[in-house]
MARTIVEX-951116 format. One line per 2 residues: number of its first residue (from 1); their letters; for each residue x, y, z of C-alpha. Coordinates in steps of 0.1 Angstrom, whole numbers, plus 2048, in hexadecimal, padded with zeros to 3 digits. Layout:
// residues N
NUM) A) X:Y:Z  ...;
// end
This chain:
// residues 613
1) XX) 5E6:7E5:347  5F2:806:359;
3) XX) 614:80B:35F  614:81F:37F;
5) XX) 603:820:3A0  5F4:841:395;
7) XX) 5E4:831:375  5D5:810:38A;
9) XX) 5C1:824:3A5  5B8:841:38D;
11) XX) 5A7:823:378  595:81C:39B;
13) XX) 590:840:3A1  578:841:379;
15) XX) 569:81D:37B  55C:81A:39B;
17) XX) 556:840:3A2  530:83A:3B7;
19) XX) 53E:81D:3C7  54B:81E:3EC;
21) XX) 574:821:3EC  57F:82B:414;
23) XX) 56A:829:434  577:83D:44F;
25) XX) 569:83A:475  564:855:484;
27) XX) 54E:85F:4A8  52D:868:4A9;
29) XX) 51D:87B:4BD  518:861:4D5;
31) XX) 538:85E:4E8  54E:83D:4EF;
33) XX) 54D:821:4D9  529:81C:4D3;
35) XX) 52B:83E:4C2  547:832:4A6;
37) XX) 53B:835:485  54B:828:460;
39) XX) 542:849:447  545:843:425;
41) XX) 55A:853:40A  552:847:3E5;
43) XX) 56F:844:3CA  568:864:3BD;
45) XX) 569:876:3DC  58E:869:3E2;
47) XX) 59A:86B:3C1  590:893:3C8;
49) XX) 59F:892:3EA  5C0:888:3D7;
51) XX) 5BF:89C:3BD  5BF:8BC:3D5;
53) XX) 5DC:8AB:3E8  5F0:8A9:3C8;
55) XX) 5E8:8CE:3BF  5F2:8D9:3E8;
57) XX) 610:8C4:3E4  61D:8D3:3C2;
59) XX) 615:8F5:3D3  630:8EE:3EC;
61) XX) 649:8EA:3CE  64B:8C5:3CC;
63) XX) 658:8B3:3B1  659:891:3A2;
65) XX) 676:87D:3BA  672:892:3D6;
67) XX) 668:87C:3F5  64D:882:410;
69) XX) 649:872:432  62F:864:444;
71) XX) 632:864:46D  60A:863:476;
73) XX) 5F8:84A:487  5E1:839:46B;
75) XX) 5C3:844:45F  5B9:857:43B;
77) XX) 5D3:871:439  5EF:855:432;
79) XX) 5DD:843:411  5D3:867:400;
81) XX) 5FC:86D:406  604:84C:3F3;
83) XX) 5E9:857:3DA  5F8:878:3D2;
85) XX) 61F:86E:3D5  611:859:3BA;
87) XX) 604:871:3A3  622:888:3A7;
89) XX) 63A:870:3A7  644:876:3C8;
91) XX) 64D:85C:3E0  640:854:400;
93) XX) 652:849:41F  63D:83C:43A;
95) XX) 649:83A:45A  643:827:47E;
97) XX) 63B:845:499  643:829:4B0;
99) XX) 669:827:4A8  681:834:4C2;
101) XX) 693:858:4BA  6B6:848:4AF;
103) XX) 6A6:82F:495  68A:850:488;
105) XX) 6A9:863:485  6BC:847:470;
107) XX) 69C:845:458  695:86B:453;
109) XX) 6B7:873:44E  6BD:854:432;
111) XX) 6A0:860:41D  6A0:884:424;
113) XX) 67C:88C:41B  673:8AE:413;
115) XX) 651:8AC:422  64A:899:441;
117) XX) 621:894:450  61F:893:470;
119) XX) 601:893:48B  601:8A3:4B1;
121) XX) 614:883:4BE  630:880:4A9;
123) XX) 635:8A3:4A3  644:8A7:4C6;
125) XX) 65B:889:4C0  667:89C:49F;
127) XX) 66D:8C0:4B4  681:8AC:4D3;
129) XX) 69B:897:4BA  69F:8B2:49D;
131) XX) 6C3:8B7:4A6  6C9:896:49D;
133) XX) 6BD:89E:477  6D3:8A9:461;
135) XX) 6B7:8BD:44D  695:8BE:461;
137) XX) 679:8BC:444  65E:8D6:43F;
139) XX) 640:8CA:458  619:8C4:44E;
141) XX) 603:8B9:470  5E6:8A5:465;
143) XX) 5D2:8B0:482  5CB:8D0:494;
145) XX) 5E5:8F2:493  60C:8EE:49C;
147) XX) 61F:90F:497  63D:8F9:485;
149) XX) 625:8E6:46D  60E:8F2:44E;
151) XX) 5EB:8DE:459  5E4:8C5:443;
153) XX) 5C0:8D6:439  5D9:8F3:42A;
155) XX) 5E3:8DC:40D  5BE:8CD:402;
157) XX) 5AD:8EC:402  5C3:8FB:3E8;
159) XX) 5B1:8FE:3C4  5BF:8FC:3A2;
161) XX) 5CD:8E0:387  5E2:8C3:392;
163) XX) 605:8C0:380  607:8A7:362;
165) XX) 626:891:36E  633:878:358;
167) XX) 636:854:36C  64A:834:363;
169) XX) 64A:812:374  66B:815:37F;
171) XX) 668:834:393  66C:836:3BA;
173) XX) 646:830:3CF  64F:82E:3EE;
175) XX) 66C:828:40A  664:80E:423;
177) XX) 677:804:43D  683:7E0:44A;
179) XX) 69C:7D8:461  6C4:7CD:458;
181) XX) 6D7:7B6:465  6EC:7CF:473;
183) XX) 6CD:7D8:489  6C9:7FB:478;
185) XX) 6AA:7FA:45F  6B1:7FB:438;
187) XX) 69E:80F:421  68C:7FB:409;
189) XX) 68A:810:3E6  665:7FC:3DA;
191) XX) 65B:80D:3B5  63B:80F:3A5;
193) XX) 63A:7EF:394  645:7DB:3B3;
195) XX) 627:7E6:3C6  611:7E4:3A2;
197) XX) 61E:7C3:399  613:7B7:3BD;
199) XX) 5ED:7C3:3B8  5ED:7B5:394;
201) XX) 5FD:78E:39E  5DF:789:3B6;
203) XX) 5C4:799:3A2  5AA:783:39D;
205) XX) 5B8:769:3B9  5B4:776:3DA;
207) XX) 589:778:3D8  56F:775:3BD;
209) XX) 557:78F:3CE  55D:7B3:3D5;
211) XX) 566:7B9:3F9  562:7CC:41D;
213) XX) 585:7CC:423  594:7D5:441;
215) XX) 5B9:7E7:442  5C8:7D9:460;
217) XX) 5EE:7D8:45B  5FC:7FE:45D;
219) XX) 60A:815:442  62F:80F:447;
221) XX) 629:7EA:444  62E:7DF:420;
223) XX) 614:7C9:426  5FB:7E6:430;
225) XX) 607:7FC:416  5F9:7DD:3FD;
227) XX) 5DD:7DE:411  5D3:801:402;
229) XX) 5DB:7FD:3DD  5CC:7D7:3D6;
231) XX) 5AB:7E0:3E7  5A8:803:3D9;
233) XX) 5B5:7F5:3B5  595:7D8:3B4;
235) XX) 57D:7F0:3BD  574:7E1:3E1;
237) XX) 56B:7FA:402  58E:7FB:418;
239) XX) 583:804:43D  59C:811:450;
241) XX) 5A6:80E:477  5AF:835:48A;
243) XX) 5D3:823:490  5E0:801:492;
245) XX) 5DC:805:4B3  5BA:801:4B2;
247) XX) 5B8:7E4:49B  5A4:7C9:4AF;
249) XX) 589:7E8:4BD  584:7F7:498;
251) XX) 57E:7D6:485  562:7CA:49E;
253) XX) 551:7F0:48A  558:7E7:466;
255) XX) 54F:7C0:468  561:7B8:44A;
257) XX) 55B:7A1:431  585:79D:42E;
259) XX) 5A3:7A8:441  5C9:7A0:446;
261) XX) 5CF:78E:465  5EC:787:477;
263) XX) 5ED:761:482  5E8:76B:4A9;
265) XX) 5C7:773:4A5  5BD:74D:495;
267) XX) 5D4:742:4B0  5BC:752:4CB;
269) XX) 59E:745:4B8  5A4:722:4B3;
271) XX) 5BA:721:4D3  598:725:4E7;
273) XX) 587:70B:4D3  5A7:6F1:4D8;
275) XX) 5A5:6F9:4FD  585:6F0:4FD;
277) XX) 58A:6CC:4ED  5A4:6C7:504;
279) XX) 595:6CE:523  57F:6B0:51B;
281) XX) 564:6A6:527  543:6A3:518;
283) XX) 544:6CA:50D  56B:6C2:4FC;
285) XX) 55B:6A2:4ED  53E:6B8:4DE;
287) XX) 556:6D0:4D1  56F:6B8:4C1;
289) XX) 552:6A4:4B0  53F:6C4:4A6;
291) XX) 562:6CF:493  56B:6AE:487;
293) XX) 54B:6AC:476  54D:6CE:466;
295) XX) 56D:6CB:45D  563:6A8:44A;
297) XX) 54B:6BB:438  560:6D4:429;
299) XX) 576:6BD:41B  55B:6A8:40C;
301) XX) 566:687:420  544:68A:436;
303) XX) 531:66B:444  50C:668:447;
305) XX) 516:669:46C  52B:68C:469;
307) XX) 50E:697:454  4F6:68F:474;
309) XX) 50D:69E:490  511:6BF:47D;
311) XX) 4EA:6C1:477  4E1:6B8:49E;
313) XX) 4F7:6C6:4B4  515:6D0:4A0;
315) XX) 508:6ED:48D  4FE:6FF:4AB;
317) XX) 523:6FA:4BA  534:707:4A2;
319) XX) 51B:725:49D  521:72F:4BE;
321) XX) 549:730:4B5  543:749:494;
323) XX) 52D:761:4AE  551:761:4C3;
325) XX) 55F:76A:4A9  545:77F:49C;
327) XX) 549:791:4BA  568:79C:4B2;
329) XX) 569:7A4:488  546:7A0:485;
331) XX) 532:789:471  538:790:44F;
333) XX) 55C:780:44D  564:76D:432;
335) XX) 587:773:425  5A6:772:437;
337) XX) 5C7:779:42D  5E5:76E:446;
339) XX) 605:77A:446  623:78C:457;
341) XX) 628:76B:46E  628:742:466;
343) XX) 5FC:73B:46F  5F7:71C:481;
345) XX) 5EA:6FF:467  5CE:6F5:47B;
347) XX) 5C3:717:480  5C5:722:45D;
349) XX) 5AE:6FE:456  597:708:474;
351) XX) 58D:72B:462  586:71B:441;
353) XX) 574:6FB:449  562:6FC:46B;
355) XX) 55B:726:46B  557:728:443;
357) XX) 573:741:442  588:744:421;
359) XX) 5AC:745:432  5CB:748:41C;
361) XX) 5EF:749:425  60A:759:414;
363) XX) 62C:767:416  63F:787:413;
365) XX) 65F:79F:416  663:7C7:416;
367) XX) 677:7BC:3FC  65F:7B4:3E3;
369) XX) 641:7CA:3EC  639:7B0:3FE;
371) XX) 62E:797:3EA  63E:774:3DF;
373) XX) 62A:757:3E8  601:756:3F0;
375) XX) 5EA:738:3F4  5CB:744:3DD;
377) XX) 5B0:73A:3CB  5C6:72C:3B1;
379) XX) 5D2:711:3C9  5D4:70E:3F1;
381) XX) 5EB:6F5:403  5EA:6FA:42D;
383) XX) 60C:6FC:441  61B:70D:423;
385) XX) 61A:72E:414  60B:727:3F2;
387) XX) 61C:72A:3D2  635:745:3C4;
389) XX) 627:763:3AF  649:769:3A8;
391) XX) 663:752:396  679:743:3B7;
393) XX) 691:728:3B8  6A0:71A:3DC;
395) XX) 6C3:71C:3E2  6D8:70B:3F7;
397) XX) 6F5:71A:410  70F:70D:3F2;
399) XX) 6FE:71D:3DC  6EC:6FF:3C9;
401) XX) 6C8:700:3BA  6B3:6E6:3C8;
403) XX) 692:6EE:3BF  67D:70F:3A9;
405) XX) 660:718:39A  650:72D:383;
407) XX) 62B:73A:386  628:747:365;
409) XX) 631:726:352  623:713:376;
411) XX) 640:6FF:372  650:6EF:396;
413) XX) 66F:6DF:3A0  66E:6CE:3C3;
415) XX) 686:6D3:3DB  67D:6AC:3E9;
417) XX) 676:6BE:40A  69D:6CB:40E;
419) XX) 697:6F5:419  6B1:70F:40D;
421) XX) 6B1:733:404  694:741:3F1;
423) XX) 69E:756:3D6  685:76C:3C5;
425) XX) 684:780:3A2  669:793:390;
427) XX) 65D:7B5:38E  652:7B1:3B6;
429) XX) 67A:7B9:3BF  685:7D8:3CE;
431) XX) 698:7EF:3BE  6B0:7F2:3D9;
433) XX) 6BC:7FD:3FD  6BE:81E:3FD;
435) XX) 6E0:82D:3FE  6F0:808:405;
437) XX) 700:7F9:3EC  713:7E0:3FF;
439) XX) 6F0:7D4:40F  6DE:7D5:3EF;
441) XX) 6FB:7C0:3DF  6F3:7A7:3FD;
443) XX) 6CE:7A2:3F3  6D2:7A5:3CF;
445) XX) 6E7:790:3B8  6EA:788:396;
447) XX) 6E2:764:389  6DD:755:36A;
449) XX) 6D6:777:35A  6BC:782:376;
451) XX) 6BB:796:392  6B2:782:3B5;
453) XX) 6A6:78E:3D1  6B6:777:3F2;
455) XX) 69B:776:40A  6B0:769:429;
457) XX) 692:74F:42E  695:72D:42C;
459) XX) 67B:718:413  672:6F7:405;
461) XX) 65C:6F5:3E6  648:6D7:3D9;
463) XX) 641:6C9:3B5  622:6E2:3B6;
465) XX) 635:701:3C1  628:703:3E2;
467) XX) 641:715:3F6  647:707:41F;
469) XX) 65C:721:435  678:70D:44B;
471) XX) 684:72C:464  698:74F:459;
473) XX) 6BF:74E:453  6C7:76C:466;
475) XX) 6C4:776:489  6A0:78B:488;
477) XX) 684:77A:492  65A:784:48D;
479) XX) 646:77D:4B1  624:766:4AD;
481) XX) 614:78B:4A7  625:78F:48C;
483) XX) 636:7A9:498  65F:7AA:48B;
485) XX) 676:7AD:4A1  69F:7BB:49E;
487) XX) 6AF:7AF:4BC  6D0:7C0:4B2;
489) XX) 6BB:7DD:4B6  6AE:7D3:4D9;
491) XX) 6D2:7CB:4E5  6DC:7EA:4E0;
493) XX) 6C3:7FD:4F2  6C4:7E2:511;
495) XX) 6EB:7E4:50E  6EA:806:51D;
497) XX) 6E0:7FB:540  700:802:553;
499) XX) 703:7E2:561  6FF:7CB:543;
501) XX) 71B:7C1:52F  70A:7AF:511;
503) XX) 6E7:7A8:506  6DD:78F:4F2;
505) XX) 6B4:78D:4E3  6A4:76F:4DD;
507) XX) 682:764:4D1  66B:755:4B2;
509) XX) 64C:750:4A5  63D:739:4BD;
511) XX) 644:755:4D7  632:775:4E3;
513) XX) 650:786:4EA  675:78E:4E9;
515) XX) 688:781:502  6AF:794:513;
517) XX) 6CA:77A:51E  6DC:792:531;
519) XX) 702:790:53E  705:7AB:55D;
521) XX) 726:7B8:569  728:7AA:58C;
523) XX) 73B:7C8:595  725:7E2:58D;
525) XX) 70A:7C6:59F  71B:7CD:5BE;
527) XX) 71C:7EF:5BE  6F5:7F7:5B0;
529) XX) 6E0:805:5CA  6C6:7F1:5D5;
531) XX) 6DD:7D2:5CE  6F3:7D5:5EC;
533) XX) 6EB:7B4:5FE  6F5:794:5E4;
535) XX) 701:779:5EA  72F:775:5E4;
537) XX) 729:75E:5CB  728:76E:5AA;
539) XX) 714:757:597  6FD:753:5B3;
541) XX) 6FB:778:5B3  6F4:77A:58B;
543) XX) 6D9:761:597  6C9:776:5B1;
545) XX) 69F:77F:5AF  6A5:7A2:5B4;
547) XX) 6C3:7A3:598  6AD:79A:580;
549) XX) 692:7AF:589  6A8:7CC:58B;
551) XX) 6B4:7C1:567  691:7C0:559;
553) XX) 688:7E2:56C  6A2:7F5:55D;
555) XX) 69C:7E4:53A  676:7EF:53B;
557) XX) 685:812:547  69B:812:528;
559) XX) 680:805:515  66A:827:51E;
561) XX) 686:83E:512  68F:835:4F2;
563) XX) 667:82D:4EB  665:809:4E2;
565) XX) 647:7FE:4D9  633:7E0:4F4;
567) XX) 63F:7C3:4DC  65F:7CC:4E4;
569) XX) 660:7D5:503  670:7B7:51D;
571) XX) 654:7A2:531  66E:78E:53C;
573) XX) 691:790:53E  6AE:76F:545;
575) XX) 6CE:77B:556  6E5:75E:54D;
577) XX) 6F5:74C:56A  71D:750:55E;
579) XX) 733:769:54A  736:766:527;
581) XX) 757:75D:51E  771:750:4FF;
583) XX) 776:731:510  751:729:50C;
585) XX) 74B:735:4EA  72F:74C:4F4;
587) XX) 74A:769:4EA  761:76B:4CD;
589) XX) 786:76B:4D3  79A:788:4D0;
591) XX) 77F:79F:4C8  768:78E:4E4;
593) XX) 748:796:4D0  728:783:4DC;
595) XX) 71E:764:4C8  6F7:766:4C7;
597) XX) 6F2:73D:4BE  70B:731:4DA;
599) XX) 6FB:745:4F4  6D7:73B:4E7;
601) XX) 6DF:716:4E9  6F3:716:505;
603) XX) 6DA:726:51B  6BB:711:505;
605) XX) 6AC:708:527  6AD:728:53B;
607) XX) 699:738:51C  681:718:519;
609) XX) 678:71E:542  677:746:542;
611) XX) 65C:744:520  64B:728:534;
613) X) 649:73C:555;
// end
């Protein structure tokens, strides 16, 4: 078994040598989209294309521990940097070139890297904020000339032998980032055998065939940086989209035979065909039988009558469906993996019986690289997130265990439906946060003799291990898109508005977005421009149309300046009819801080009609 990341994909880099490893798109000729072509790069050719990183890299004086950044926007350079961190024992920070300046700063300056890759976008971002870094990093641009950065073609062209480094599981692979209560992001310290013990617990359980497989989630995900190793490791072809942002136009080229998929996309899917039912009629009756039928058949509890609806006229309705779909990832699809956000049941029973789509469910943290629970071929229960590849035990707010389990023994205590805090240990678990103890002693504890990992998530387990999430203990919240969200963050970007006083950010999974319940200063109401003529009555002014578009104006303003990305940006905004005040609980006393759950239930209706509107 290899101990290090190095040793797993060097195995892949000898057995499957001829065999396909990366497909990159790139344009034709031809312009626009038609002219988008995968080219191919076999394992040999990469594991050469590493090897001359390795040698540039070691050029530049790097040695094992240093760290080197990744600010790019997707594409190959990012997985030949994990490849050679690897081999040098280096380790990789990737980074969002979305984040505003403030929160880049934060996360370059906590893991000081010696070497940071840039491209032409975020290159400018590091030249206008590098007063705010205490030690700006020496610069490579992965594309074109920048008289600040050494181009990226500078470091593979370089000839010679690569540096034999000596590797352990326990030494540092990567940084990733996730985001603290305290609403600046934590540095997650991940090791070579977190991210190694993550490819090896669902080896031979994810697919018994060798696989197109499509890297959708991005490089500072740690769900996208598993999305390099496990495919590369089993020897499959991993296509790869220009950027995340170009996701849903990239996959309809590589037509995949399996992909990670955030649960919005089934949503839209089946979301069409349950419109469809319920618009009734005799096309919704057609649909509803034509599914029902399938649906039977999958689950061997058929009739001779299902058996006749899907031959006739059923067949033919749910063909029609897959070519939607087809449409979209092509027609080769037959693995999904869901993740980042809670998937709909039906959906999830939609893809695999009606569209003859494998779909499997599963459940992860930063914290453990990601990996702690996975519906798989070794058992599948819908509406949960299969069982534990890690020993877990639930633990309630007293601190009582009411249920566990154990994969490797597959032995399961029920928690008789009752949820409490999952706790997780194995060799998935982080080493640490980087450079914060006090945080770190939050999310690790000793118990029993074993080091746990407190996920902050809520879970009940069943006599078979099969995990069910309840809802998240803290404050931060993921959007249907999967996309996570820190509202502490958010409040204090929207708190600079002059003329707010507090901002509190709501919003969940069942939601497309976050939502401000903002408390304005009626006296700096008065005297905005454009604001001159409300009404005396300063509730009915906090209530005014042209308050709240003003609010939400200068939100989407602030939005723009400090460069948050669209899922974060307010659609809508609620400017909350009273002051907050001690009396009504919605601030503390003394210190008058805001009390997040007060204001969300005491205003439950205002938010129920603004994500209705």
């Amino acid at each position: 078994m290899p101990e290090n990341l190095r040793d797993l994909i060097d195995d892949s880099f000898e057995r499957y040598a001829d065999s396909t490893a990366i497909r990159v798109l790139r344009q034709s000729e031809q312009k626009g989209d038609r002219g988008l072509r995968y080219v191919p790069m076999t394992y040999r050719q990469l594991g050469e294309q590493r090897n001359r990183l390795v040698i540039g890299l070691a050029g530049l004086g790097l040695e094992k521990g240093a760290r080197v950044g990744i600010l790019t926007d997707g594409g190959l350079e990012p997985i030949l940097i994990f490849l050679a961190c690897d081999a040098l024992g280096l380790s990789a920070v990737p980074l969002c070139n979305k984040l505003p300046d403030e929160i880049l700063a934060h996360e370059l300056n906590l893991t000081r890297p010696s070497l940071l890759f840039v491209d032409p976008k975020s290159i400018e971002q590091i030249d206008r904020m590098s007063d705010r870094l205490e030690t700006v990093p020496r610069l490579v641009v992965t594309e074109g000339q920048h008289p600040n950065a050494a181009p990226f073609f500078d470091l593979i062209k370089t000839a010679g032998e690569a540096p034999e480094v000596e590797l352990t599981a326990d030494d540092e692979s990567k940084v990733v980032f996730t985001s603290g209560s305290s609403g600046m992001p934590k540095g997650v310290v991940q090791t070579h055998r977190n991210i190694l013990h993550n490819c090896l617990g669902i080896w031979d359980v994810i697919s018994e065939d060798d696989l197109i497989f499509f890297k959708s989630a991005p490089d500072y995900h740690t769900m996208g940086i598993l999305n390099v190793y496990y495919p590369l490791a089993k020897g499959w072809c991993l296509d790869l989209a220009r950027s995340p942002d170009r996701v849903l136009i990239d996959i309809r080229h590589s037509e995949p035979e399996g992909t990670l998929m955030v649960p919005l996309i089934l949503d839209k899917v089946y979301g069409n065909v349950r419109k469809a039912i319920d618009g009734g009629g005799a096309k919704g009756k057609l649909v509803a039988r034509s599914v029902r039928a399938k649906q039977r058949i999958a689950r061997g509890k058929a009739s001779p009558v299902d058996w006749l609806v899907h031959a006739t006229i059923g067949k033919k309705v749910i063909g029609q469906i897959s070519e939607r779909l087809a449409s979209r990832v092509g027609a080769r699809l037959k693995l999904l993996v869901v993740g980042s956000a809670k998937a709909d049941p039906d959906a999830l029973d939609f893809f695999q019986d009606v569209l003859g789509i494998t779909s499997y469910e599963g459940y992860g943290v930063t914290e453990c690289a990601p990996l702690i629970a996975a519906n798989c071929l070794t058992g599948q229960k819908t509406g949960t997130v299969g069982q534990p590849l890690q020993e877990v035990k639930i633990v309630t707010e007293a601190g009582d265990e009411i249920g566990n389990g154990e994969p490797e023994t597959k032995t399961y205590r029920s928690s008789q439906g009752q949820a409490g805090e999952l706790w997780v240990h194995g060799p998935h678990v982080m080493r640490e946060y980087l450079d914060d103890p006090e945080q770190t002693a939050k999310a690790i504890v000793e118990s029993d003799g074993k080091r746990w990992y407190r996920t902050g998530d809520l879970f009940s387990i069943d006599q078979e291990g099969f995990l069910t999430f309840s809802g998240r203990l803290g404050r931060q919240f993921k959007l249907r898109n999967g996309e996570f969200v820190n509202p502490e963050m958010l409040e204090r970007v929207y708190t600079a508005v002059p003329l707010v006083d507090h901002v509190i950010v709501v919003g969940d999974q069942q939601r497309d977005y976050p939502l401000p319940l903002v408390n304005v200063n009626v006296e700096e109401l008065r005297v905005t421009p454009g604001l001159e003529d409300l009404p005396d009555d300063d509730d009915a002014a906090r209530r005014h149309p042209d308050v709240v578009e003003f609010v939400r104006e200068q939100f989407l303003a602030e939005a723009t300046r400090v460069g948050l990305p669209g899922h974060e940006r307010p659609q809508r905004v609620v400017v909350l009819p009273e002051a907050l005040t001690e009396e009504t609980g919605t601030l503390t006393r003394g210190m008058k801080k805001v009390v997040p759950k007060v204001i969300a239930d005491r205003y439950e209706s205002l938010i129920v009609e603004a994500y209705a509107s």
